[in-house]
C-alpha positions in Angstrom: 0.0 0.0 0.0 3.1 2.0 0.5 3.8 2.1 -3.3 0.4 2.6 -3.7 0.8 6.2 -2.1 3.8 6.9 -3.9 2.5 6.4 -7.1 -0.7 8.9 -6.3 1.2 11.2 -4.5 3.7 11.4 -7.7 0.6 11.6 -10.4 -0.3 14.2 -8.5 2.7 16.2 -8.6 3.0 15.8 -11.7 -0.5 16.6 -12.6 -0.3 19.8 -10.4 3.3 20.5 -12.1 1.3 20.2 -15.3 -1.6 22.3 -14.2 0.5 24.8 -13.0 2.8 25.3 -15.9 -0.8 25.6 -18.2 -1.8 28.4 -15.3 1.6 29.9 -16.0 1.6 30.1 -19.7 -1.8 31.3 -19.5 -1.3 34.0 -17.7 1.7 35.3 -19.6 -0.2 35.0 -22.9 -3.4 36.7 -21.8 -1.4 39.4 -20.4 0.4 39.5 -23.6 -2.7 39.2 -25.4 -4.7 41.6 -23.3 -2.0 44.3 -23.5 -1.9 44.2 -27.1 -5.6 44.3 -27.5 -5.5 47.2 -26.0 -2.5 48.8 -27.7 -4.4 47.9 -30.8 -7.5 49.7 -29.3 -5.3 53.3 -28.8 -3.9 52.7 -32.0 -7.6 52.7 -33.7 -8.6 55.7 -31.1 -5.5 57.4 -32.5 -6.4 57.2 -35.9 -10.2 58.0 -35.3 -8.5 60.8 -34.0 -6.4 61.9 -36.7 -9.4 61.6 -38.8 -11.4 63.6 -37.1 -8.9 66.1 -36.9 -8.1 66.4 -40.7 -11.7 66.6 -41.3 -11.6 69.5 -38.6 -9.3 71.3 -41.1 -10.9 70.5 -44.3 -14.2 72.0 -42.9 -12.2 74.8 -41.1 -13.8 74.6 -37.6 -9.8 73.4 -36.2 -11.3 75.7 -33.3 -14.1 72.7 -32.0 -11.3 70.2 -31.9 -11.2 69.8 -28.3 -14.9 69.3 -28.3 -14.3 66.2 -30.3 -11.9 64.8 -28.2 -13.7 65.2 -25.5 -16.7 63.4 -26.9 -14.4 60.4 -27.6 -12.7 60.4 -24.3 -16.1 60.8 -22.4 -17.6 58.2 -24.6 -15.0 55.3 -24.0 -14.6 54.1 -20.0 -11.7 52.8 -20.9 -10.1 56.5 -22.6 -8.4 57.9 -19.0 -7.0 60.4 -20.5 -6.4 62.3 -24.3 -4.7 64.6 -25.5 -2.3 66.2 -28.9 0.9 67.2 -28.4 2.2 69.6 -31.8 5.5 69.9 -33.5 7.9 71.9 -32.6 7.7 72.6 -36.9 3.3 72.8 -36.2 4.2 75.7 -33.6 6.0 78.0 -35.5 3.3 77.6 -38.5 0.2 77.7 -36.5 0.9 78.8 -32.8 1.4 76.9 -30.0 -2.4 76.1 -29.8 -4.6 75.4 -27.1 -2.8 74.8 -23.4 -3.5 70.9 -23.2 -1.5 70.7 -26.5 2.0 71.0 -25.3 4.5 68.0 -24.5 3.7 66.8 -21.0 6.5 64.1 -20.4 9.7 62.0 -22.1 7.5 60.2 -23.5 6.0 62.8 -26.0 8.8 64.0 -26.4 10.4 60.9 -27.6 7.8 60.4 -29.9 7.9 64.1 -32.3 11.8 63.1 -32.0 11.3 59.6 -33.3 8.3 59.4 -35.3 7.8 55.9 -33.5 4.7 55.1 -31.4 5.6 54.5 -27.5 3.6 52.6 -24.7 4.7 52.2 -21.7 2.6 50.2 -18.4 2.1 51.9 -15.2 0.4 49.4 -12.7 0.1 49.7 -9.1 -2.3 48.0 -6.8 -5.4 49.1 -7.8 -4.9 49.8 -11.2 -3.2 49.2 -14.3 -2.5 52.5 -16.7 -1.5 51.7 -20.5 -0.1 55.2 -21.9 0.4 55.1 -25.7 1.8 57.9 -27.6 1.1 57.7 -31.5 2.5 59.5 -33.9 1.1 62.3 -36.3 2.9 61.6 -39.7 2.4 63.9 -42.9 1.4 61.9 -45.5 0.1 62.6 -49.1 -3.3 60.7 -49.3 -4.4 63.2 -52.7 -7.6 64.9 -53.3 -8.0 67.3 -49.8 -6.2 65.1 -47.1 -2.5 66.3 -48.2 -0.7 67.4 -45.6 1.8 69.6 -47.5 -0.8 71.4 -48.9 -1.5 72.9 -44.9 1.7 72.6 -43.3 5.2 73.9 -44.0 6.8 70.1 -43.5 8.3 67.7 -45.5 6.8 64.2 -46.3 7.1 61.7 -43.5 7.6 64.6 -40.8 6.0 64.3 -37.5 3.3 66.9 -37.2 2.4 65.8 -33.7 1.4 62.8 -31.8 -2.1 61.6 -30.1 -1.3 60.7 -26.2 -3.7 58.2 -24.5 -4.1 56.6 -21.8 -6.3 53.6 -21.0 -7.5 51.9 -18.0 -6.8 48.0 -18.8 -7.3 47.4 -14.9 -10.6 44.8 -16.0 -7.4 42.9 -17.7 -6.4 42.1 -14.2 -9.9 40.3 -13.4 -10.7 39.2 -16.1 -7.0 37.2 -16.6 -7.7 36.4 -12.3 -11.3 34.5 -13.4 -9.3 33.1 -16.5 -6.8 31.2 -14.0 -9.2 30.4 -11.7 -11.1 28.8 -13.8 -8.2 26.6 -15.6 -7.2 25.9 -11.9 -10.9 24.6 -11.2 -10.8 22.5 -14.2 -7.1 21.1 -13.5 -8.0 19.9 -10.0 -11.2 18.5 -11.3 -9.4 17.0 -13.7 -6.5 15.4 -11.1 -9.0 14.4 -8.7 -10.6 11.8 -12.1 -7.2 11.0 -13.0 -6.1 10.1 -9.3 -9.8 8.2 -9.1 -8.9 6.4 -12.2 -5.5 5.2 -11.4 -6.8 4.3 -8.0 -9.6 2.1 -9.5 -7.2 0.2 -11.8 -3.3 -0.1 -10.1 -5.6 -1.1 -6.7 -6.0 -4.8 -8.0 -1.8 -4.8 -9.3 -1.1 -3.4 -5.6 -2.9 -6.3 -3.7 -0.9 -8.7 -6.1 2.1 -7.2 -5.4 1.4 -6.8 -1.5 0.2 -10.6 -1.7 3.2 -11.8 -4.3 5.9 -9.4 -1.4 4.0 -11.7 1.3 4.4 -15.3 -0.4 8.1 -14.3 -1.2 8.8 -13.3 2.0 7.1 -16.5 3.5 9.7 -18.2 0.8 12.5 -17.0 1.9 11.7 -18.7 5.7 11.6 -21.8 3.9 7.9 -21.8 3.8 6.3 -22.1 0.1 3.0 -23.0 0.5 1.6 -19.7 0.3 -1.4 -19.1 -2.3 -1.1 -16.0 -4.5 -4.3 -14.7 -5.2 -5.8 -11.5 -7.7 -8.7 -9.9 -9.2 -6.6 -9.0 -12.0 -7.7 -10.6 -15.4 -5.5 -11.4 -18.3 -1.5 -11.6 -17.6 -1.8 -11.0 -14.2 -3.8 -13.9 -13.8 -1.5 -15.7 -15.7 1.3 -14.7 -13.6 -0.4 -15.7 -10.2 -1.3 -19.1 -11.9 2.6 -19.7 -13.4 3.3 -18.5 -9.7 1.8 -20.8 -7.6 2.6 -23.8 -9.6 6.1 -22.7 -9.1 5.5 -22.7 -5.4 4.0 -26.3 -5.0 6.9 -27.6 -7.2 9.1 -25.7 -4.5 7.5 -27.0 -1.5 7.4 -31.0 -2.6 11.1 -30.7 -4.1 12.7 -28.1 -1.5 10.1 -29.0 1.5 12.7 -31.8 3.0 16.2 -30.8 1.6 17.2 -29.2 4.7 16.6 -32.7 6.8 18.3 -34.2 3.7 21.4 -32.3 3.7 21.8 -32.8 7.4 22.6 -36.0 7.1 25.7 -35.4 5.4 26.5 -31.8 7.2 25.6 -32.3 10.9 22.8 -29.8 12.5 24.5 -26.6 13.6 27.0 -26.6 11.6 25.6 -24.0 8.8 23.3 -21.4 10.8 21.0 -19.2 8.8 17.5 -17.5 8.9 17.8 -18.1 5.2 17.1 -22.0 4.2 18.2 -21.0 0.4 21.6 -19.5 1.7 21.7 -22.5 3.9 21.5 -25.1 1.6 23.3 -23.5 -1.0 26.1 -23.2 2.0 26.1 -26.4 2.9 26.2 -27.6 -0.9 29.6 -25.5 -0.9 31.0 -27.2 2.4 29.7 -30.9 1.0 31.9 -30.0 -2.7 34.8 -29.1 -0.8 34.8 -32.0 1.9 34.0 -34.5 -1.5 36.9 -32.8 -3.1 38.9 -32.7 -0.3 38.3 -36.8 0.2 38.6 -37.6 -3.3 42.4 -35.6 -3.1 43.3 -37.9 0.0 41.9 -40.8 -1.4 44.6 -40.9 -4.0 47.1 -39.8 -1.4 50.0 -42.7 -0.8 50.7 -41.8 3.0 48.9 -41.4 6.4 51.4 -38.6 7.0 50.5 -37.0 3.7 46.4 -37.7 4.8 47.6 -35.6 7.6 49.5 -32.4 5.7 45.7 -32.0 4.1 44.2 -31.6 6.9 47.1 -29.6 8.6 46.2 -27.3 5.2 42.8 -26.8 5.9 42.9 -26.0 9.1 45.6 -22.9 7.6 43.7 -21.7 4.4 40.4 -22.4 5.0 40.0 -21.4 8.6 42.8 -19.3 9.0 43.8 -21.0 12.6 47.5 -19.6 13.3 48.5 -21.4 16.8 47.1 -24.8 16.5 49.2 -28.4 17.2 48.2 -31.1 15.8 48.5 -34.6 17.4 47.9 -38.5 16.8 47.1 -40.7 19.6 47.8 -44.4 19.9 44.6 -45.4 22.8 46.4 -49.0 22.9 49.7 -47.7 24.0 48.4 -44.6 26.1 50.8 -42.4 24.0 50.3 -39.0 21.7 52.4 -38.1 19.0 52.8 -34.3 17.2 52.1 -34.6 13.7 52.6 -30.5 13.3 52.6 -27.6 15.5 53.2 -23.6 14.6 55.0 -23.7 17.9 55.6 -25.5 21.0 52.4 -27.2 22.6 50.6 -25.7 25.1 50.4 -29.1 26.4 53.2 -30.1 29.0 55.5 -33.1 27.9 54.4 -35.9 30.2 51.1 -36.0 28.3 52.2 -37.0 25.0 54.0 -40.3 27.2 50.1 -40.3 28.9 47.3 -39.1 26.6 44.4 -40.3 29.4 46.2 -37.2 31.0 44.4 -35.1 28.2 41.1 -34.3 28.8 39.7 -34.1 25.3 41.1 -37.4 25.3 40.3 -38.5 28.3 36.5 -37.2 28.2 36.0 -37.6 24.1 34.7 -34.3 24.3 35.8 -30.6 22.8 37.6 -28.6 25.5 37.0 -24.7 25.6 38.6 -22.9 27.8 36.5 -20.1 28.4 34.2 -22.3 29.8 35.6 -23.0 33.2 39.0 -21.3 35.1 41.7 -23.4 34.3 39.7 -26.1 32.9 42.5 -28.9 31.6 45.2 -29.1 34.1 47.9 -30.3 31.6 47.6 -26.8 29.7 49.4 -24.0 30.0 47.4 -21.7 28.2 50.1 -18.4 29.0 46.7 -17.0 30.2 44.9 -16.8 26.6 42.5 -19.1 25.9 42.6 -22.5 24.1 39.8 -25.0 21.8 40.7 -28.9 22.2 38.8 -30.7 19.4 38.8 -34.9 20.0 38.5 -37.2 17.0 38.1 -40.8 17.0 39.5 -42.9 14.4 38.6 -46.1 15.4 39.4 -48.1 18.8 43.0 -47.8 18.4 43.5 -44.2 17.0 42.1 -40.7 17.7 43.3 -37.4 16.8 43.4 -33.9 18.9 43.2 -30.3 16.8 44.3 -27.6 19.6 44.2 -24.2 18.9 45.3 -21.9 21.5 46.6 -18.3 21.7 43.3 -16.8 21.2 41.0 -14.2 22.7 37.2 -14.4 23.5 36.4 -13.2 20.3 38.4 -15.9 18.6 37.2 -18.9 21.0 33.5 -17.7 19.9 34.6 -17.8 16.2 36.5 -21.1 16.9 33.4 -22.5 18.1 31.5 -21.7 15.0 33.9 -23.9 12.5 34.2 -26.8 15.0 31.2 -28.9 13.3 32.9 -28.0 10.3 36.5 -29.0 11.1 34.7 -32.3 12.1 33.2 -33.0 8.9 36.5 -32.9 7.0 37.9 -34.9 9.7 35.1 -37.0 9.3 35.4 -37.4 6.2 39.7 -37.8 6.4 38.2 -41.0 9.0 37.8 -43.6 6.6 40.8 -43.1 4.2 43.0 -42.4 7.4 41.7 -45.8 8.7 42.4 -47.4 5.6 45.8 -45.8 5.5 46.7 -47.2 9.3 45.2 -50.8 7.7 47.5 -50.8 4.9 50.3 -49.7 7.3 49.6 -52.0 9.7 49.4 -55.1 6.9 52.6 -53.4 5.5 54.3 -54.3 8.9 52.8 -57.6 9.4 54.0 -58.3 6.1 57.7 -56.8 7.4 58.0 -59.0 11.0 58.1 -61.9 11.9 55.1 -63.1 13.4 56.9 -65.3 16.1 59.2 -62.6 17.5 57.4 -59.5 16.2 60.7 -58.6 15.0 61.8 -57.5 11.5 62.1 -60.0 8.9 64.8 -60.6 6.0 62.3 -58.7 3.7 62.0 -55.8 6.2 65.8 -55.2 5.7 65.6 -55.7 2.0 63.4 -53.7 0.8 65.0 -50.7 3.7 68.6 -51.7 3.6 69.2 -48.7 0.5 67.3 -46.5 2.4 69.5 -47.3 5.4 72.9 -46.4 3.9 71.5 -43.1 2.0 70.5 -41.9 5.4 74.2 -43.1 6.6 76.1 -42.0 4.1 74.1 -38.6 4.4 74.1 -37.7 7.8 78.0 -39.6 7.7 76.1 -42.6 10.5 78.0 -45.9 11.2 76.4 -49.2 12.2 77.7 -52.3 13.8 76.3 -55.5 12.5 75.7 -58.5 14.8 75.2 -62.0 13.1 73.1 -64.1 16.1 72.7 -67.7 16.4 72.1 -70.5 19.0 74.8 -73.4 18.6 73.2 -76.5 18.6 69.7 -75.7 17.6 68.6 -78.3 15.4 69.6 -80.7 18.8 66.9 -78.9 20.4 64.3 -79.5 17.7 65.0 -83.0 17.2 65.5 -84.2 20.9 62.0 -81.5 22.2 60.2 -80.7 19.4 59.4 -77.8 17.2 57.2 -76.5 20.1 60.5 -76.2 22.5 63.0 -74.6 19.6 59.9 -71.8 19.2 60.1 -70.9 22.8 63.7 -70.7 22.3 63.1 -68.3 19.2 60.5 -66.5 20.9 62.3 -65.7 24.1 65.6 -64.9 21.7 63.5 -62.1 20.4 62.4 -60.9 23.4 66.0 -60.6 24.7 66.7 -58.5 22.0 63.9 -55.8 22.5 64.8 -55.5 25.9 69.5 -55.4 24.8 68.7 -52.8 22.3 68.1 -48.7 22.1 65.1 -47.5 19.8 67.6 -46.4 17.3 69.0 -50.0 16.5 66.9 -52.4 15.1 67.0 -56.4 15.2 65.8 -58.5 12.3 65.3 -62.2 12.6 67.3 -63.5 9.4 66.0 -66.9 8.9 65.7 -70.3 11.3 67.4 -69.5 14.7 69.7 -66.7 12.9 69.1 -63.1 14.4 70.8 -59.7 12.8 70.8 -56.8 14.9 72.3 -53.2 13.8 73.1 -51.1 16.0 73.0 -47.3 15.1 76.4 -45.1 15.2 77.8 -47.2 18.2 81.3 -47.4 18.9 83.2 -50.4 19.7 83.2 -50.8 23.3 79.3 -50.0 23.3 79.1 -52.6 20.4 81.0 -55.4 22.4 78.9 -54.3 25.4 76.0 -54.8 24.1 77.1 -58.4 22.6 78.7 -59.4 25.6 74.5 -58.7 27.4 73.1 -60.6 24.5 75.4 -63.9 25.0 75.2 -63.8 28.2 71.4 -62.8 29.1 71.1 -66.1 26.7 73.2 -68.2 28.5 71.3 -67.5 31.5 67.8 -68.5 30.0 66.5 -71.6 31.2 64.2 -73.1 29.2 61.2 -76.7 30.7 60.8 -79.1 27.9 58.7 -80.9 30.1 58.4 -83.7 32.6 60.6 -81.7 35.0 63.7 -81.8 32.7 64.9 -78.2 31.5 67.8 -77.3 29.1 70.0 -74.1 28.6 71.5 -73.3 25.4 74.5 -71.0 24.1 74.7 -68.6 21.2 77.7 -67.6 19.0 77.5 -64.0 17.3 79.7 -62.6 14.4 80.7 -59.0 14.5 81.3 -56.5 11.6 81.3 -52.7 11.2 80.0 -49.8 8.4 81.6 -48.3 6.8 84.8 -49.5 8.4 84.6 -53.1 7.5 82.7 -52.8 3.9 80.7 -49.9 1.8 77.7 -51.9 2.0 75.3 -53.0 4.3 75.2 -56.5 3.0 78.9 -56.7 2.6 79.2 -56.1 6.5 76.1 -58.5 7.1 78.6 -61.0 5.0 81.4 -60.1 7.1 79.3 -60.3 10.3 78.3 -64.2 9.2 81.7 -64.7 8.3 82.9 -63.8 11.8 80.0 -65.9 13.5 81.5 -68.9 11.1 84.8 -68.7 12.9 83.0 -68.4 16.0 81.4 -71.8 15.2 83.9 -73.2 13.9 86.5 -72.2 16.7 84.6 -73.6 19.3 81.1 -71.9 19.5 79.7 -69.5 22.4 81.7 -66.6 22.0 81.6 -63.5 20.1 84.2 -62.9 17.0 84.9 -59.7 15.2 85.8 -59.6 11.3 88.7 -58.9 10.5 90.3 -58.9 6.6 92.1 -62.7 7.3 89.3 -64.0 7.9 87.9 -63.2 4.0 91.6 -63.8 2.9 92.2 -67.0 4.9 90.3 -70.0 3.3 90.5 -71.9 7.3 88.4 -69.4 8.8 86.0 -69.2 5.8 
């Protein structure tokens, strides 16, 4: 109804705009017209008067002159005033004449100088005075009416001029009942026009009132609105074309908010909008699908994990934030990245329970308690702890610290949607642990859970580029139990396992993290031992054979045996340029050991490759 008003209210500006401007231009023109009606009226009295005057000569009664102008000023209302004016040229001939005959103003005078008529307005507030002043030309007309014939001029002079002035004041009213009128018929004629448009836009300004009210209604969500109008012809049509465009929108859009919930959890997108939510959450579901497609075809957990690290930068601009894996079966939490040191103190990452995202499998935000986590030290700014589970074995932790209020409140906003990515990172980062997992079955032993031959040779290059890089040594140890195959044929496979078994055990416990110790085939054992020298080498022999000797093993009905081992001992790069070659060298030493007279430990030296008795 608003732009119902508008539109009358600018008709009828523009109508009175109209009607003025006509009341304007009326008014000038009658003036115009009115003014030179009666110029043209003086100009006739004029020559009446020079008429009268010449037949005043030709009769020779000159003397009655003033009689007649008085009868024609007497007889005319609108004749104020009338008078001659003579010629300086008229004077000297005739006299100066009677008194009223002489030049009264400028105006006269101007007139015998120019020979050029002269009116001129004098209006006030109760009147309007027009004065003309008309020239009295000789002319030679022939017969009696020559002028030269009487006067001592010259053709064209000006004898005199006839002075009158009229009372146009009636112009005044009559132009004021002229306007009125057109002012009459312009509002008559604004008030049809305004009743007019009224009867015809009121039926377009329901529909659009009632279209506004179903769009608004739409933009809730809500389509079920019914347009309605009185209007026949396209306007019908439109309200028709419109609501068949609104049931199609309620059955097709009526449910695609639950739909898409189910693949972007509730909360995540907020709007008033449901348009600008779907079409938001469309947005968030292309980038998650292209975001899992892209890890999908990644060939690493650890690269799985850079993608996510890369969201969390670009897409949600988080500038503090550390990023960790947790092993649940081991208790233990690893940092995958950080932008700087954890918030987090040490101890935690050797016991994740002590995390309370963790711990509690639930976001941590700081500003909702004082000193909420205990194992934090936020450097009094606040912090967000996001859990993720992976599966029984594996979650993750996203914490983003060094924030403010503000940014805790704008943290909480994108937590649903850092979940969905990590959602949907859960299945390919499962998959990736799988593989990994399968990849190390298919690289230890399954009796001893240690390395295997194909561990160390599908790793060995890998090994000595790192060495030969970083300029590392290793010492080799070639492991095995002397008299083995006694064991199994005298006890039983079942007694030479526990023998194997408690072998690799012994070497877990002998050896550092850096080392590693690879079960080389049947009761042979390799272990390398990373850039130790040769007294921590021997050391760490000398524990092996003797923790070994010291093992007692029941092979049943109350009889136990202990066994001895013999180990061969070679070093890289000292001994050979290749791993293998010292592995050689290492079985080469434990064959002298053997063949010298097992348990004891034997380093390589070059006679024993040059000497075919020790070989």
């Amino acid at each position: 109804m608003r732009t119902k008003s508008k539109l009358l209210f600018i008709v009828t500006l523009m109508l009175l705009a109209l009607g003025g401007a006509t009341i304007i231009n009326v008014s000038l023109n009658f003036r115009e017209y009115s003014i030179k009606d009666a110029v043209q009226r003086a100009s006739t009295t004029a020559a009446i008067v020079k008429d009268g005057l010449t037949a005043h000569m030709v009769n020779g009664i000159m003397d009655k002159r003033q009689y007649f102008l008085d009868q024609i000023s007497n007889n005319n209302d609108e004749v104020k005033d009338l008078w001659l004016v003579r010629s300086e040229a008229l004077s000297k001939q005739f006299g100066d004449g009677f008194y009223s005959e002489t030049v009264r103003d400028a105006i006269d005078e101007e007139v015998l100088k120019t020979g050029k008529m002269v009116q001129k307005i004098d209006e006030s507030t109760g009147n309007i005075i027009l004065r003309v002043s008309i020239p009295y030309t000789a002319t030679i007309s022939g017969g009696e009416a020559n002028c030269l014939k009487c006067h001592d001029v010259q053709r064209g002079d000006t004898l005199g001029a006839v002075s009158i002035s009229l009372d146009i004041t009636d112009m005044r009213s009559s132009g004021m009942m002229t306007i009125l009128k057109i002012l009459a018929i312009n509002i008559l004629f604004i008030i049809i026009v305004l009743i007019l448009i009224n009867h015809y836009i009121s039926p377009y300004m329901q529909l659009f009132s009632n279209m506004q009210k179903g769009i608004k209604k739409a933009y809730s969500g809500d389509f079920t609105h019914e347009f309605e109008t009185t209007v026949k012809g396209d306007g019908a049509n439109i309200v028709s074309q419109l609501n068949t465009l609104f049931h199609k929108m309620q059955s097709t859009f009526g449910d695609i908010k639950y739909n898409l919930s189910t693949f972007i959890p509730q909360g995540c997108v907020s709007s008033a909008d449901p348009l600008h939510e779907a079409k938001t959450i469309i947005g968030e579901l292309s980038d998650i699908y292209k975001f899992k497609k892209t890890i999908e075809l990644d060939s690493s957990k650890s690269l799985v994990y850079s993608r996510i690290v890369d969201v969390l930068k670009n897409k949600y601009n988080l500038l503090d934030f550390t990023f960790y894996e947790v092993s649940v079966i081991q208790n233990t939490r690893k940092v995958i990245y950080t932008t700087k040191s954890s918030i987090c103190n040490e101890e935690v990452n050797n016991e994740a329970s002590l995390c309370r995202a963790h711990r509690t499998k639930t976001d941590v935000i700081s500003t909702e308690f004082t000193d909420l986590c205990k194992t934090c030290n936020s450097r009094n700014l606040e912090y967000v702890c996001i859990p993720f589970n992976i599966n029984e074995d594996n979650a993750l932790i996203i914490s983003i610290d060094n924030l403010n209020n503000d940014e805790v409140s704008k943290v909480n906003v994108f937590i649903p949607s850092i979940k969905n990515y990590l959602e949907a990172a859960k299945p390919v980062i499962e998959s990736k642990i799988l593989m990994a997992k399968l990849r190390d079955t298919s690289l230890r032993d399954g009796m001893t859970s240690l390395y295997n031959r194909r561990f160390l040779e599908e790793f060995i290059d890998t090994l000595v580029n790192q060495a030969h890089r970083k300029d590392e040594t290793y010492s080799v140890l070639m492991l095995d139990v002397d008299f083995f195959k006694s064991v199994n044929d005298t006890y039983g496979h079942d007694i030479g396992d526990k023998v194997i078994v408690e072998i690799g055990k012994l070497l877990k416990e002998s050896i550092r993290e850096a080392d590693l110790a690879i079960r080389y085939g049947g009761e042979e054992f390799v272990v390398m031992l990373h850039n130790a020298d040769d007294e921590g080498t021997l050391k760490v022999a000398n524990l092996i054979h003797s923790a070994f000797s010291e093992l007692v093993f029941d092979v049943g009905n109350g009889e136990t045996i202990q066994k001895t081992m013999s180990i061969g001992i070679s070093k890289y790069p000292t001994d050979g340029d290749t791993i293998w070659k010292c592995i050689k060298f290492a079985d080469t030493a434990l064959y002298v050991a053997k063949t010298t007279g097992r348990n004891k430990i034997v380093e390589y030296t070059i006679e024993m490759s040059e000497s075919d008795e020790l070989r």
